[in-house]
KOLLOTOR-400965 format. One line per 3 residues: number of its first residue (from 1); for each residue x, z, y of C-alpha. Coordinates in steps of 0.1 Angstrom, whole numbers, plus 5000, padded with zeros to 4 digits. Layout:
residues N
NUM	X:Z:Y; ...;
***
This chain:
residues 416
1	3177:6187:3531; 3180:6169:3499; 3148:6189:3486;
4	3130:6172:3510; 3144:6138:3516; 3164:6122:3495;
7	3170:6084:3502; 3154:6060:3477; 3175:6039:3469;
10	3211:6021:3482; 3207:5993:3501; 3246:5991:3506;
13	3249:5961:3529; 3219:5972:3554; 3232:6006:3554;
16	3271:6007:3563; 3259:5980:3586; 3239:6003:3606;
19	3267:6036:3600; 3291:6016:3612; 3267:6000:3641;
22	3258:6035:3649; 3293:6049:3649; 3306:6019:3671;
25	3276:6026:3696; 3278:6064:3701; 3316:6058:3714;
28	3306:6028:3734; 3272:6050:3748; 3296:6085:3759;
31	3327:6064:3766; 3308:6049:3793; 3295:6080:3802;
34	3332:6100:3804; 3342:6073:3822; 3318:6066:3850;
37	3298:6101:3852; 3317:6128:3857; 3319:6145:3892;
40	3355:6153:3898; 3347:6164:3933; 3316:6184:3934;
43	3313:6196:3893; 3289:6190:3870; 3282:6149:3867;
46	3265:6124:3890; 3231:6121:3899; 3221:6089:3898;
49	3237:6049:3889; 3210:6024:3895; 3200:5997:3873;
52	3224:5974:3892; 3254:5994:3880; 3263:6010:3920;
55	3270:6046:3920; 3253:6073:3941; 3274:6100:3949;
58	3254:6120:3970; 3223:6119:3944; 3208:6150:3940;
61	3212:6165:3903; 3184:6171:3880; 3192:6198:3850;
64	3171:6174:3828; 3200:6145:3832; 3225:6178:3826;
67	3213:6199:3799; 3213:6160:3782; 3245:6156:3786;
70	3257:6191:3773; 3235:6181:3741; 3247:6146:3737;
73	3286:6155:3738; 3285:6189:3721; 3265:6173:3690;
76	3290:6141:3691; 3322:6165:3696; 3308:6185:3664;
79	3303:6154:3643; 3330:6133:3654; 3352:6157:3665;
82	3370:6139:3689; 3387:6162:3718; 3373:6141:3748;
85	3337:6149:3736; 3342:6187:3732; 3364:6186:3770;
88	3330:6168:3783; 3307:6194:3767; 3324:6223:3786;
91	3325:6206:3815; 3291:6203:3814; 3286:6235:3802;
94	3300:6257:3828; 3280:6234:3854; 3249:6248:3834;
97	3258:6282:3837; 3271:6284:3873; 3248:6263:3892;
100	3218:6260:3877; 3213:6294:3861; 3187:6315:3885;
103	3209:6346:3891; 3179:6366:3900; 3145:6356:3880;
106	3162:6341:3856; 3157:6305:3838; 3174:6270:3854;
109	3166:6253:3882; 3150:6219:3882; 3169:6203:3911;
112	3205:6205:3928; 3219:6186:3955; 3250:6168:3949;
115	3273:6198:3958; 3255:6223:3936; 3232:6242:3958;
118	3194:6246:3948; 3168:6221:3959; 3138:6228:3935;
121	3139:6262:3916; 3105:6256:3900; 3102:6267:3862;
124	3092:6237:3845; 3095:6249:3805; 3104:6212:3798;
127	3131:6223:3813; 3138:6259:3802; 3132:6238:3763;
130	3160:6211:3771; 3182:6241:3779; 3177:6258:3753;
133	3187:6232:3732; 3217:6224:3747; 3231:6256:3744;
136	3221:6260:3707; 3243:6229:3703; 3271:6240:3723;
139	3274:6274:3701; 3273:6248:3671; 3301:6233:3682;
142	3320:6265:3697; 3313:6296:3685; 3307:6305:3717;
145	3283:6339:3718; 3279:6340:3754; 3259:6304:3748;
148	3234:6316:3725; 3229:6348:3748; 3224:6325:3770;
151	3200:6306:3751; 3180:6339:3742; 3179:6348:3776;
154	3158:6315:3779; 3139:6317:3744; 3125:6352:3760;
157	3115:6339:3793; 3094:6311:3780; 3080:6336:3751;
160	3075:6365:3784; 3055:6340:3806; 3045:6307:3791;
163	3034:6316:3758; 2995:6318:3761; 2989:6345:3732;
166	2950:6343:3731; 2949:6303:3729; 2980:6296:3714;
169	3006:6267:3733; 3025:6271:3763; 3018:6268:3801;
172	3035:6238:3816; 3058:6255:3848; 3060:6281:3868;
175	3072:6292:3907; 3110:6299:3905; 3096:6338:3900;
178	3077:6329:3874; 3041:6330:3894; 3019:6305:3881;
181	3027:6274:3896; 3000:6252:3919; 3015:6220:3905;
184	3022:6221:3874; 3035:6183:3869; 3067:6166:3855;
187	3059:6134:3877; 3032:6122:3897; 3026:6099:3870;
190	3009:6126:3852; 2972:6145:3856; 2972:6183:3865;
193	2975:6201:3831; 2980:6234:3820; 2993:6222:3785;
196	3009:6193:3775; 3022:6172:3740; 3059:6163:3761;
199	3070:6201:3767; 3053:6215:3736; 3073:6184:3714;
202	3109:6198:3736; 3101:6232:3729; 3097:6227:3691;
205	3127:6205:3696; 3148:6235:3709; 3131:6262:3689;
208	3141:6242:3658; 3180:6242:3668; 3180:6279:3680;
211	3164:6284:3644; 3192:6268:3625; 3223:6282:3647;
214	3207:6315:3647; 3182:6322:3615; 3168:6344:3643;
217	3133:6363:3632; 3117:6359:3663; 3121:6322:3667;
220	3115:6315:3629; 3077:6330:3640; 3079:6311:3676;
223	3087:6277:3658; 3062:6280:3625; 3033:6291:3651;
226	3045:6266:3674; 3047:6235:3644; 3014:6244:3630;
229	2997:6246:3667; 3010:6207:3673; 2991:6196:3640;
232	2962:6214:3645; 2961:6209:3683; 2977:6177:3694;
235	2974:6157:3669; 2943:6137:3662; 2944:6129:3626;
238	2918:6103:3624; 2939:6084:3647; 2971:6093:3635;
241	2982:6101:3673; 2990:6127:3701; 2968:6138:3728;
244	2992:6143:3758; 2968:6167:3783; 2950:6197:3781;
247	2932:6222:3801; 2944:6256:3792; 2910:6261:3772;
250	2924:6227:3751; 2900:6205:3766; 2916:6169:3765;
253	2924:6154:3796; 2930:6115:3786; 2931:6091:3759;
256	2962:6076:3767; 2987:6066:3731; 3022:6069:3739;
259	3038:6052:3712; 3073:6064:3718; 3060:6106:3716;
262	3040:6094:3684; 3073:6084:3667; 3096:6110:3682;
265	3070:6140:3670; 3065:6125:3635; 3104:6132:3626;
268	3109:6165:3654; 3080:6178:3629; 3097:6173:3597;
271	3128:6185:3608; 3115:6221:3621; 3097:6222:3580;
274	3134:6212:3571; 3151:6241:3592; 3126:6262:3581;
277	3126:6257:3543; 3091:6258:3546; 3070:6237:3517;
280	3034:6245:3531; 3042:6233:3565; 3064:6206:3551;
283	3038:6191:3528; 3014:6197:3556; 3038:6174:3582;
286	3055:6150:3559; 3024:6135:3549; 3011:6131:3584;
289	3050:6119:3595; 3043:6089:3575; 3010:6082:3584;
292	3021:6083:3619; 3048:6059:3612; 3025:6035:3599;
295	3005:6037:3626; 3029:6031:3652; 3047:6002:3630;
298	3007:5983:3629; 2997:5992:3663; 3032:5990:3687;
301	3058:5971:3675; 3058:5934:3682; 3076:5904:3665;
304	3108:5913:3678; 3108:5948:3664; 3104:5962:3696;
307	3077:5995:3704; 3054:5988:3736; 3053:6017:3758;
310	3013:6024:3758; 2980:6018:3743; 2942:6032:3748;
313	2919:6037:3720; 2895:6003:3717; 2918:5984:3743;
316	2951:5977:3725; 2983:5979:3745; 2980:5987:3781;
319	3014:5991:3794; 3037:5962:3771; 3070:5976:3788;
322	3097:5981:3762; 3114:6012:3774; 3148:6024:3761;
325	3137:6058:3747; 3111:6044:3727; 3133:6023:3707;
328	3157:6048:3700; 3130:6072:3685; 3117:6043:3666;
331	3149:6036:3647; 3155:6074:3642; 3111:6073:3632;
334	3112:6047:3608; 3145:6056:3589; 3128:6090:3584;
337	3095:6078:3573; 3117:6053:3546; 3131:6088:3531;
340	3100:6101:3530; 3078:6075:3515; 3105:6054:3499;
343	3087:6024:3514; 3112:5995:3526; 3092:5986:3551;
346	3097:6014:3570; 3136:6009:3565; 3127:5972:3578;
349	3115:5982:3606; 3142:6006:3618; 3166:5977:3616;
352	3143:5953:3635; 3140:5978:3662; 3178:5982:3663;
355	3185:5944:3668; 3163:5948:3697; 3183:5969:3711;
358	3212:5951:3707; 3198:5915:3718; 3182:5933:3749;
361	3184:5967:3756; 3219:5970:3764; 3235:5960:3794;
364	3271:5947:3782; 3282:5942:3818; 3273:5973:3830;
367	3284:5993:3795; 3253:6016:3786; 3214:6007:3780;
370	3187:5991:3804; 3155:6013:3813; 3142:5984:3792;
373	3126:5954:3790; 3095:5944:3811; 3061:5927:3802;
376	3084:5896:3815; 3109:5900:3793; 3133:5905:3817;
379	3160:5937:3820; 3146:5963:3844; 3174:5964:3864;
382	3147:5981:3894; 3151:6015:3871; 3183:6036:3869;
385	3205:6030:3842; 3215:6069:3848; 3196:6096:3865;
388	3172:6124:3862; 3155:6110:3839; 3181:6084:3818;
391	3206:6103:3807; 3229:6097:3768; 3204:6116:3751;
394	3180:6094:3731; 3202:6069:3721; 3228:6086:3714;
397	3210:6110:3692; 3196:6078:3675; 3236:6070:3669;
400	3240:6105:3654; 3210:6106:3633; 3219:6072:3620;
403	3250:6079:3611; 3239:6114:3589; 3209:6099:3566;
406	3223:6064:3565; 3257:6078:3552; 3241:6097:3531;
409	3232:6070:3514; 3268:6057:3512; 3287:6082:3503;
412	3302:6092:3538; 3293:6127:3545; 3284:6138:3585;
415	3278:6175:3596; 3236:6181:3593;
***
């Protein structure tokens, strides 16, 4: 990593400020979750706590929320090594592989009810990406080969049936046989597209981990075609933004910024060139990384340090909401575009974002984060603070990627 991002200089105060802030806040963000999360009853972890802190027991259980978990305690276990983490992550990975494994077409479900049974066994390869990357991170940690088999089997699938070989990208879901699906949707939020930026950014997300864990041929050519096709296809460089929706002949569907993607992509992208040890594509992404960066920092973030959710091209910010995501992926955004550019701004900005968080995203009564902040300032306590959606793995990610670059800088070493 050095050869491509070696911290400028030591800001020595700043710096252990935020380790140690980021070390204090991954144990506070999984102690919470050990503590309230785990179904002793039925397996596998709750569904759902709402925003006002009350348990739902009989929530059904989305394999987005568990494939997040996995990832979130594996990658803490192997950096922190603390026994808890790694009793957490196979907890949560034998719920993986006994309930929501498809015994017969293969891939994972997208829905269980709360005792484990099936509800939705749609394909969504948002999905299939997210466990993928779990498992890649749970055969860090273990060793274990049955995990990355595992994770093959899932690599394949996606490469068998979603990989569109005469365009390039990746259909968004499938039936639970794999027949193209009728809706192809993550929410009803969302138009009817055939590709989309959020499950081609979680696919090179997961192809990058499988890459380093493995050094596997196959994915080395799925994750360089698949990290070239995101700047060439996605990103608008004029604008120094993501499209979100496509047809499958990559006609865009909407105009929409999403500030928080914009900031997540510009470090997933330099990380793949990283695992790769690829210069081209890493002089090709770096640059852009930055520009991004500086985008985002001009355009979304407000005198608080905190990134809006939303914007439109000519109408400035459409949708103010601070969500909690967003501001993780900022601080992890900006830290990585100060490595790369050396500019202190950037490093500025990551702390800014940071004592957002801690003035208002977290919810000290309840113990873990807010959805967010509304356009009234106020928590949005309406919106889970766990569930199929909200689940440990943005912020504490944010924790763990603090804690590697910024210690870098200080002389305490943490596992890449």
């Amino acid at each position: 990593m050095d050869k491509y991002r070696t911290p400028p200089y030591e800001q020595s105060v700043l710096t252990t400020g935020l380790v140690t802030a980021a070390e204090e806040e991954l144990e506070a963000i999984l102690g919470w979750w050990a503590q309230r999360m785990p179904d002793r009853e039925n397996g596998g972890f709750y569904g759902r706590i709402d925003g006002k802190g009350r348990l739902h027991p009989h929530a059904d259980k989305g394999v987005i929320l568990h494939t997040r978990i996995l990832w979130s305690f594996a990658a803490a276990a192997r950096v922190a090594g603390q026994a808890d983490y790694r009793s957490l992550a196979d907890q949560a990975y034998r719920y993986l592989m006994d309930n929501f494994r498809d015994p017969l077409h293969g891939g994972v479900f997208w829905m269980l009810d709360y005792q484990g049974a099936p509800l939705q066994g749609r394909k969504q390869v948002y999905a299939q990406a997210f466990a993928i990357y779990a498992l890649a991170e749970y055969f860090a940690l273990t060793g274990s080969e049955t995990a990355l088999e595992a994770a093959f089997e899932l690599f394949w699938l996606v490469e068998k049936y979603s990989r569109d070989l005469i365009r390039g990208g990746y259909y968004e879901a499938f039936e639970q046989d794999w027949r193209p699906a009728a809706d192809l949707r993550l929410s009803d939020k969302e138009p009817q597209a055939a590709k989309t930026m959020n499950t081609h950014l979680h696919v090179l997300e997961a192809y990058t981990r499988l890459y380093e864990v493995s050094k596997d041929e196959a994915v080395k050519e799925g994750l360089l075609q698949l990290a070239y096709l995101m700047h060439e296809r996605f990103l608008d460089a004029g604008a120094h933004s993501l499209h979100l929706f496509f047809t499958e002949q990559w006609e865009c569907l909407s105009d929409e910024i999403s500030f928080g993607h914009n900031i997540e992509y510009s470090w997933l992208s330099t990380e793949a060139a990283i695992a790769l040890k690829d210069d081209k594509l890493f002089d090709t992404v770096g640059p852009a990384a930055v520009r991004m960066a500086d985008t985002v920092l001009r355009t979304g973030i407000d005198n608080e340090g905190a990134l809006a959710n939303e914007a439109r091209p000519g109408k400035g910010i459409t949708d103010p909401d601070k969500h909690w995501w967003p501001q993780a992926e900022a601080v992890v955004g900006f830290i990585n575009a100060w490595q790369l550019s050396g500019e202190n701004r950037f490093l500025e900005a990551a702390l800014n974002c940071w004592a957002f968080i801690e003035k208002r995203v977290k919810a000290p009564k309840l113990g873990e984060w807010y959805w967010g902040v509304g356009r009234d300032g106020q928590p949005m306590e309406s919106e889970d603070i766990a569930g199929p959606w909200k689940a440990p793995y943005h912020n504490s990610r944010m924790c763990l990627e603090t804690m590697k670059r910024m210690g870098s800088v200080n002389g305490r070493a943490y596992p890449g």
